[in-house]
N, CA, C and O atoms as a Tinker XYZ file with bonds, in Angstrom:
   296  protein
     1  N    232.536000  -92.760000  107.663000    73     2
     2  CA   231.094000  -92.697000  107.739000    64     1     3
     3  C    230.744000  -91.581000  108.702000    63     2     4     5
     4  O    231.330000  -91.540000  109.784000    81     3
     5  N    229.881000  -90.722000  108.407000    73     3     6
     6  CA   229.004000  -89.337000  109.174000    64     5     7
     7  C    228.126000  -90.066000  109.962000    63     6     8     9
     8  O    228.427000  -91.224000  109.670000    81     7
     9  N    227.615000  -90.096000  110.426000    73     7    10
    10  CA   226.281000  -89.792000  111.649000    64     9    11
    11  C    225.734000  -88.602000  112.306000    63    10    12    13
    12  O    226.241000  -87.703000  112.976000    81    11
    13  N    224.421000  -88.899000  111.869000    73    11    14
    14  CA   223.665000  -87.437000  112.456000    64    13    15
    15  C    222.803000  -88.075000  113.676000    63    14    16    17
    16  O    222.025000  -88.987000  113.400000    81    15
    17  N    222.927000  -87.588000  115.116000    73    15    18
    18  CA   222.273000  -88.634000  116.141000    64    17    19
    19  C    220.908000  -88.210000  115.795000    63    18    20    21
    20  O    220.450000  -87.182000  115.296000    81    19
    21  N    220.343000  -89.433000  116.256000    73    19    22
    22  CA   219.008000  -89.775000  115.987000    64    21    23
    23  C    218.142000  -89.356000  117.159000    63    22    24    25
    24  O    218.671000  -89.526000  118.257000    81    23
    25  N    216.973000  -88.866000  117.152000    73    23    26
    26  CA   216.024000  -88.178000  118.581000    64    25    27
    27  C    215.509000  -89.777000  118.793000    63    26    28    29
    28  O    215.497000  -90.793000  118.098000    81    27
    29  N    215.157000  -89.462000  119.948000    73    27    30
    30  CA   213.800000  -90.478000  120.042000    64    29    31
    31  C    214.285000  -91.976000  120.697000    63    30    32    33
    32  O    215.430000  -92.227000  121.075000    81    31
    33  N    213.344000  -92.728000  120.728000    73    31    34
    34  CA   213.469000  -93.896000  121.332000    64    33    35
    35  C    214.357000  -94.971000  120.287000    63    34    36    37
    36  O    214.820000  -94.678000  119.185000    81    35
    37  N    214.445000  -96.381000  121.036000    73    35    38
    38  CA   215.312000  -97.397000  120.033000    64    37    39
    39  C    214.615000  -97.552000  118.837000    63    38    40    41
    40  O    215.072000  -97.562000  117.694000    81    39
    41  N    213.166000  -97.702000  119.310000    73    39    42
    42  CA   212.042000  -98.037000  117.945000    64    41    43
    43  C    212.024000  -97.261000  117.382000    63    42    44    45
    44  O    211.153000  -97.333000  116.516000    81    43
    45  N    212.705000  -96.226000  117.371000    73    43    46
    46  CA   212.644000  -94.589000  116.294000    64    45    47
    47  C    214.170000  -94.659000  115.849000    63    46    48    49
    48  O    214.831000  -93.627000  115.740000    81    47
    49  N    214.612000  -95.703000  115.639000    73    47    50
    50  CA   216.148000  -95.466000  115.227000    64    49    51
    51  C    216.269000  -94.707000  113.893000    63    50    52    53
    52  O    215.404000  -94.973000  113.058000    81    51
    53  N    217.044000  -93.963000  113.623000    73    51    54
    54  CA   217.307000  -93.493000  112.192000    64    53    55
    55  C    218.626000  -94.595000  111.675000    63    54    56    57
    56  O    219.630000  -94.540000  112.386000    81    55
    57  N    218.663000  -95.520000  110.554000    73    55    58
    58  CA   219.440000  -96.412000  110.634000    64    57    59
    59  C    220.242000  -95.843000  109.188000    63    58    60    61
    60  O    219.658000  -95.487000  108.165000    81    59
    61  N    221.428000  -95.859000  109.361000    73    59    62
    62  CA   222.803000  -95.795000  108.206000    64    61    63
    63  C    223.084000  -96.944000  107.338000    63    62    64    65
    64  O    223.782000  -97.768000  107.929000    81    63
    65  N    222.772000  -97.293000  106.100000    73    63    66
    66  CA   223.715000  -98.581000  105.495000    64    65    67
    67  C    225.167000  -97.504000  105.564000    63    66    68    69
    68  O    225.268000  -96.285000  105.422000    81    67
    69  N    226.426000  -98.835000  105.916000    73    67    70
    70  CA   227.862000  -98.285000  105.603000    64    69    71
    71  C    228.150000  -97.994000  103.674000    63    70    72    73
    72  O    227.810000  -98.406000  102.565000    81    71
    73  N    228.840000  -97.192000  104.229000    73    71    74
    74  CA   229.256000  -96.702000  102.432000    64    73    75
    75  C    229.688000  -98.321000  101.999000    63    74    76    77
    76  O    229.168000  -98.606000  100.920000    81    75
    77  N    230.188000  -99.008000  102.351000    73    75    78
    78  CA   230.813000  -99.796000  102.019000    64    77    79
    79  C    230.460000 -101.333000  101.751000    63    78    80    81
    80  O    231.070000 -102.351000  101.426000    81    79
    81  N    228.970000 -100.905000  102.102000    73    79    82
    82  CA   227.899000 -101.839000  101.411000    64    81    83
    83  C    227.219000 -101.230000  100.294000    63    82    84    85
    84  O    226.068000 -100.812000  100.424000    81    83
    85  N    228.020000 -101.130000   98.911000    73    83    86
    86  CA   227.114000 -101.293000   97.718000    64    85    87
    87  C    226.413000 -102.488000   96.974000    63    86    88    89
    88  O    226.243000 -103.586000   97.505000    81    87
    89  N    226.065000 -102.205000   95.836000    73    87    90
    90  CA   225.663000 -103.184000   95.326000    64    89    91
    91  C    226.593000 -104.602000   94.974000    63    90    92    93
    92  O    225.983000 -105.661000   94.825000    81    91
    93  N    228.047000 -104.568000   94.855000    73    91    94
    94  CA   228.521000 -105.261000   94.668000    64    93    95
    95  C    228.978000 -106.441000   96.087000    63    94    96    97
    96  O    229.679000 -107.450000   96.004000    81    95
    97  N    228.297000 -105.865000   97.312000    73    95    98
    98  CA   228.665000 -106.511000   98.733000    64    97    99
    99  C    227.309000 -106.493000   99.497000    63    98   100   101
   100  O    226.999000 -106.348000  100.679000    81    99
   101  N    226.507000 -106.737000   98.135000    73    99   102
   102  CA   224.715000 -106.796000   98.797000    64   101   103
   103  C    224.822000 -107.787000  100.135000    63   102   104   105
   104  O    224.007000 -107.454000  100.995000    81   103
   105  N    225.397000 -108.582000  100.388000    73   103   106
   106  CA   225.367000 -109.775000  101.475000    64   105   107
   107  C    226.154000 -109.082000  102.675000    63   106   108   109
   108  O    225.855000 -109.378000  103.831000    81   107
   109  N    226.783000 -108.503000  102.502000    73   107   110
   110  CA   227.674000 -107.995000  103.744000    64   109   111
   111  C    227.200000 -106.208000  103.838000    63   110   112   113
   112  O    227.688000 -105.201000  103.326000    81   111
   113  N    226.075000 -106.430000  104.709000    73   111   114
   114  CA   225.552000 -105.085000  105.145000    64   113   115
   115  C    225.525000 -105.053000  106.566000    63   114   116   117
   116  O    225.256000 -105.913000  107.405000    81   115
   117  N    225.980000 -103.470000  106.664000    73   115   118
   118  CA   226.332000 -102.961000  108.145000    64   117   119
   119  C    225.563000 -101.747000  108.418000    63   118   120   121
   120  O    225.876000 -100.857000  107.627000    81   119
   121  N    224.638000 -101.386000  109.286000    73   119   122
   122  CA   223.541000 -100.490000  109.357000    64   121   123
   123  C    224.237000 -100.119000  110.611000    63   122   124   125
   124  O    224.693000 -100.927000  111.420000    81   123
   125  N    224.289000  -98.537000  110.722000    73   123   126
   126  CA   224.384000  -98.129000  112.191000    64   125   127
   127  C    223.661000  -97.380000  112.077000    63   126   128   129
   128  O    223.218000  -96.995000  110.995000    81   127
   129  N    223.163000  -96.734000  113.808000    73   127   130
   130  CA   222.013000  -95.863000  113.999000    64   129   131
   131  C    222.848000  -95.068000  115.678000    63   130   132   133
   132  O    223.153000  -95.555000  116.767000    81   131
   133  N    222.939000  -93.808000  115.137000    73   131   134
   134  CA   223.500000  -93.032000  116.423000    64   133   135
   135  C    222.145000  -92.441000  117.656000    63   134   136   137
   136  O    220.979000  -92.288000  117.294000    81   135
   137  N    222.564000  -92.215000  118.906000    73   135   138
   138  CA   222.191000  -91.800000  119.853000    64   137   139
   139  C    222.884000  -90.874000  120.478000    63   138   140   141
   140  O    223.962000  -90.551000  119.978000    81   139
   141  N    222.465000  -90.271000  121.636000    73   139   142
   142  CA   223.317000  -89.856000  122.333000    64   141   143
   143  C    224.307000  -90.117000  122.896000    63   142   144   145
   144  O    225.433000  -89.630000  122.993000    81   143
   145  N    223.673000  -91.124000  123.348000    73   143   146
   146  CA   224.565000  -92.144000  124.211000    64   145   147
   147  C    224.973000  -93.250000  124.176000    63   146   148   149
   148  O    225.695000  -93.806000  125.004000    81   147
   149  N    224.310000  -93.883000  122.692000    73   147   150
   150  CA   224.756000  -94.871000  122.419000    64   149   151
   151  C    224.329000  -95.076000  120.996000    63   150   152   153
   152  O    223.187000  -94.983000  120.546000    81   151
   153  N    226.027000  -95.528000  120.028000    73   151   154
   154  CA   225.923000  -96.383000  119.317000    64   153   155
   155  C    225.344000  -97.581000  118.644000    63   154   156   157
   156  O    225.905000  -98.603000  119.039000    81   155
   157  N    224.595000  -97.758000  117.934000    73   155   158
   158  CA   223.560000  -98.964000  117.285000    64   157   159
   159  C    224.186000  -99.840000  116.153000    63   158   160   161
   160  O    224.416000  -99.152000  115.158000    81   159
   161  N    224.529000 -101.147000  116.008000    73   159   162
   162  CA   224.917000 -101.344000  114.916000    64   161   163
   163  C    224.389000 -103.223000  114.378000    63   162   164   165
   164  O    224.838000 -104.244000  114.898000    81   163
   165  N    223.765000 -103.183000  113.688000    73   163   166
   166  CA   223.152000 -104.187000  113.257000    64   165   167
   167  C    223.628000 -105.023000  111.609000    63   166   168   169
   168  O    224.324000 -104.500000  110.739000    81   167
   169  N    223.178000 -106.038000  111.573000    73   167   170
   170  CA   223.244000 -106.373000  110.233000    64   169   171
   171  C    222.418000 -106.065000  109.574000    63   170   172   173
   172  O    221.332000 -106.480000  109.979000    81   171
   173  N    222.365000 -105.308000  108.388000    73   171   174
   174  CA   220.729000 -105.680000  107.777000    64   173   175
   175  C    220.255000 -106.439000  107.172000    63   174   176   177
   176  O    219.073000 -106.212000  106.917000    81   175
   177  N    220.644000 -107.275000  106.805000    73   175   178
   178  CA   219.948000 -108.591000  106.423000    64   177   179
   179  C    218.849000 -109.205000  107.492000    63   178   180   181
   180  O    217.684000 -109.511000  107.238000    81   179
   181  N    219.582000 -109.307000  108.835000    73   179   182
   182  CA   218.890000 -109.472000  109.797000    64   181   183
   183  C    218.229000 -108.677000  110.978000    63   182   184   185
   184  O    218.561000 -109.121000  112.077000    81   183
   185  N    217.366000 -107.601000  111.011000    73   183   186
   186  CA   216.792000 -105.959000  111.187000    64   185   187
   187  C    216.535000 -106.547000  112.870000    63   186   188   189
   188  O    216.881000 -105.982000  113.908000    81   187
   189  N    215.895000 -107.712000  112.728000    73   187   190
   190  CA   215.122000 -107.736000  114.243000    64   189   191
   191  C    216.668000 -108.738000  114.996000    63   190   192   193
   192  O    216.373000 -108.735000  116.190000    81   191
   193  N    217.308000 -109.101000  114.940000    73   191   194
   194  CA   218.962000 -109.452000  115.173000    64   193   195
   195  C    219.287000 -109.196000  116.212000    63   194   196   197
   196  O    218.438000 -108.440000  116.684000    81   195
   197  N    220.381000 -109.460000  117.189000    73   195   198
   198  CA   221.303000 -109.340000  117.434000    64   197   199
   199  C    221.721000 -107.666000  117.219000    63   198   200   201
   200  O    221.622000 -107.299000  116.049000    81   199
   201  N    222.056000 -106.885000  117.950000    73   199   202
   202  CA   222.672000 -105.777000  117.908000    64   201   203
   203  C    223.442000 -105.261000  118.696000    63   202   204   205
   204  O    223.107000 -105.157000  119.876000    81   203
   205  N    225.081000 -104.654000  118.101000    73   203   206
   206  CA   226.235000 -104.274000  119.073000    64   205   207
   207  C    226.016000 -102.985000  119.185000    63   206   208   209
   208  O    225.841000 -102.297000  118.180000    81   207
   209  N    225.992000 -102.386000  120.635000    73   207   210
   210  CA   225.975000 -101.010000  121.341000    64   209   211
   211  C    227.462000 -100.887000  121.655000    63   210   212   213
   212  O    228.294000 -101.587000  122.232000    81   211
   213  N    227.451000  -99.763000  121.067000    73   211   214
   214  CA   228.850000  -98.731000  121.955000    64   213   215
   215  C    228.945000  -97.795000  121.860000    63   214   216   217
   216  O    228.771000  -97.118000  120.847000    81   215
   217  N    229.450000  -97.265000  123.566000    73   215   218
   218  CA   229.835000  -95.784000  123.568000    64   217   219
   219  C    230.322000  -95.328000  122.730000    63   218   220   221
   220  O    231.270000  -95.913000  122.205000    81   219
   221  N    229.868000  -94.065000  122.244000    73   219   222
   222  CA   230.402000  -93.039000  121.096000    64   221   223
   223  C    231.914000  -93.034000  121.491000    63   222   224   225
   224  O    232.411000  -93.905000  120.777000    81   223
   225  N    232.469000  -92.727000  121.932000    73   223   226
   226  CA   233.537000  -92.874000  122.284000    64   225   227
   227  C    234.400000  -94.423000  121.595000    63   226   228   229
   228  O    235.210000  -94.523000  120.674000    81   227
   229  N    234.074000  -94.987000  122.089000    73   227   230
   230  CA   234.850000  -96.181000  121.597000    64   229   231
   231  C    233.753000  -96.506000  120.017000    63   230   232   233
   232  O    233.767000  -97.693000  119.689000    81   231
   233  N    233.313000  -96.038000  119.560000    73   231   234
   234  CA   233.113000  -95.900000  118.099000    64   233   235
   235  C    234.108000  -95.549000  117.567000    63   234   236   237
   236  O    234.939000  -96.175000  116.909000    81   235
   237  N    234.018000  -94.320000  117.908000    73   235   238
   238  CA   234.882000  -93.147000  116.980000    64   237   239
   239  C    236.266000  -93.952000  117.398000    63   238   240   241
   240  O    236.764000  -94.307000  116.329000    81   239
   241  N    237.108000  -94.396000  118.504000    73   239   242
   242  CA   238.100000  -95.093000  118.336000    64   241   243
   243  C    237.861000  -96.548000  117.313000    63   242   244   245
   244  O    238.948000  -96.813000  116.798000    81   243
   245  N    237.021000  -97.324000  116.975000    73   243   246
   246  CA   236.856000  -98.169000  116.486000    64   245   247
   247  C    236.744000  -97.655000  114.642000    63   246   248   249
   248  O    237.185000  -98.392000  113.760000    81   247
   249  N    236.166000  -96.468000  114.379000    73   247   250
   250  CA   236.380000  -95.844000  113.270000    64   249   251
   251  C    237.560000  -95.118000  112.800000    63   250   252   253
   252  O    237.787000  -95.206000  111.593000    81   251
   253  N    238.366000  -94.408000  113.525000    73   251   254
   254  CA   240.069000  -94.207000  113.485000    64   253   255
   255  C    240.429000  -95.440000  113.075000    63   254   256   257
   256  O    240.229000  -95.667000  111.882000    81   255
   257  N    241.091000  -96.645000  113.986000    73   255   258
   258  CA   241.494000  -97.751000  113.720000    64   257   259
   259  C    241.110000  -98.097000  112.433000    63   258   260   261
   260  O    242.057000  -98.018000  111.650000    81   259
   261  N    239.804000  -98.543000  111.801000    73   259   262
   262  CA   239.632000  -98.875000  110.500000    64   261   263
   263  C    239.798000  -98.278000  109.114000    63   262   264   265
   264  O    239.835000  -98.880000  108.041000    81   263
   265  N    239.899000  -96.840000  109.371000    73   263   266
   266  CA   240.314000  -95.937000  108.817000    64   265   267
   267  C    241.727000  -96.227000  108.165000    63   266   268   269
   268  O    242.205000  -96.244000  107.031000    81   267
   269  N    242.071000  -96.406000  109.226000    73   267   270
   270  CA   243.812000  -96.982000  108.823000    64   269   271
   271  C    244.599000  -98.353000  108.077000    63   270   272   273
   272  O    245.611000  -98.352000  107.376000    81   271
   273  N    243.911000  -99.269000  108.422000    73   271   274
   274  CA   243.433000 -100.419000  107.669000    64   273   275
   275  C    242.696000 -100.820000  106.173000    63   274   276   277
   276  O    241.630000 -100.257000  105.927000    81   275
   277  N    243.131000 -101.577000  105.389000    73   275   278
   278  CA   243.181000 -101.832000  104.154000    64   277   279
   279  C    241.848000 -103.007000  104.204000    63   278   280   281
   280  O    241.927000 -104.220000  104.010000    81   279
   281  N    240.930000 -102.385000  104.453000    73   279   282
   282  CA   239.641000 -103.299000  104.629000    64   281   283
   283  C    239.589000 -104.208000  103.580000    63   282   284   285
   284  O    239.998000 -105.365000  103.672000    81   283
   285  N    239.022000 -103.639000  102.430000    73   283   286
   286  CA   239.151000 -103.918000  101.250000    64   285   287
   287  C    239.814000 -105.377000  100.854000    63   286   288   289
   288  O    239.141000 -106.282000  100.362000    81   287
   289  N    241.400000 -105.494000  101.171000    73   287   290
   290  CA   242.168000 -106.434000  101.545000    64   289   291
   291  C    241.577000 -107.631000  101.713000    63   290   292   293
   292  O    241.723000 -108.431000  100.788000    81   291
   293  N    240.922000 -107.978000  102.689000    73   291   294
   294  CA   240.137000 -109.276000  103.290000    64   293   295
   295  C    239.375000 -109.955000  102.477000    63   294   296
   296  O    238.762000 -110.942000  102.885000    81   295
């Protein structure tokens, strides 16, 4: 997944569905929204939710790792 960081405040998020929510995994949606400084990542089913922040940094390690992994699998 790309990310282009987003300007602006939290309420100005620019939000990502994952490639890997198509139509066939309508229930299991993963929205991220980049910053500078921080990572955004929500469900979308549930918009006003619960949301996990992380340093870009440990993204991009958290995106390597899955990369490598047979997601799909599960």
């Amino acid at each position: 997944m790309t990310l282009k960081p987003s300007a602006g405040d939290v309420s100005e998020l620019e939000w990502t569905k994952s490639s890997y929510s198509g139509d066939s995994n309508s229930n299991e949606c993963l929205e991220v929204a980049a910053c500078q400084d921080t990572i955004h990542i929500r469900d979308s089913k549930n918009p006003d939710g619960p949301q996990l922040h992380l340093q870009p940094a440990a993204w991009a390690d958290f995106v390597a790792y899955a990369a490598d992994q047979d997601c799909r699998a599960v």
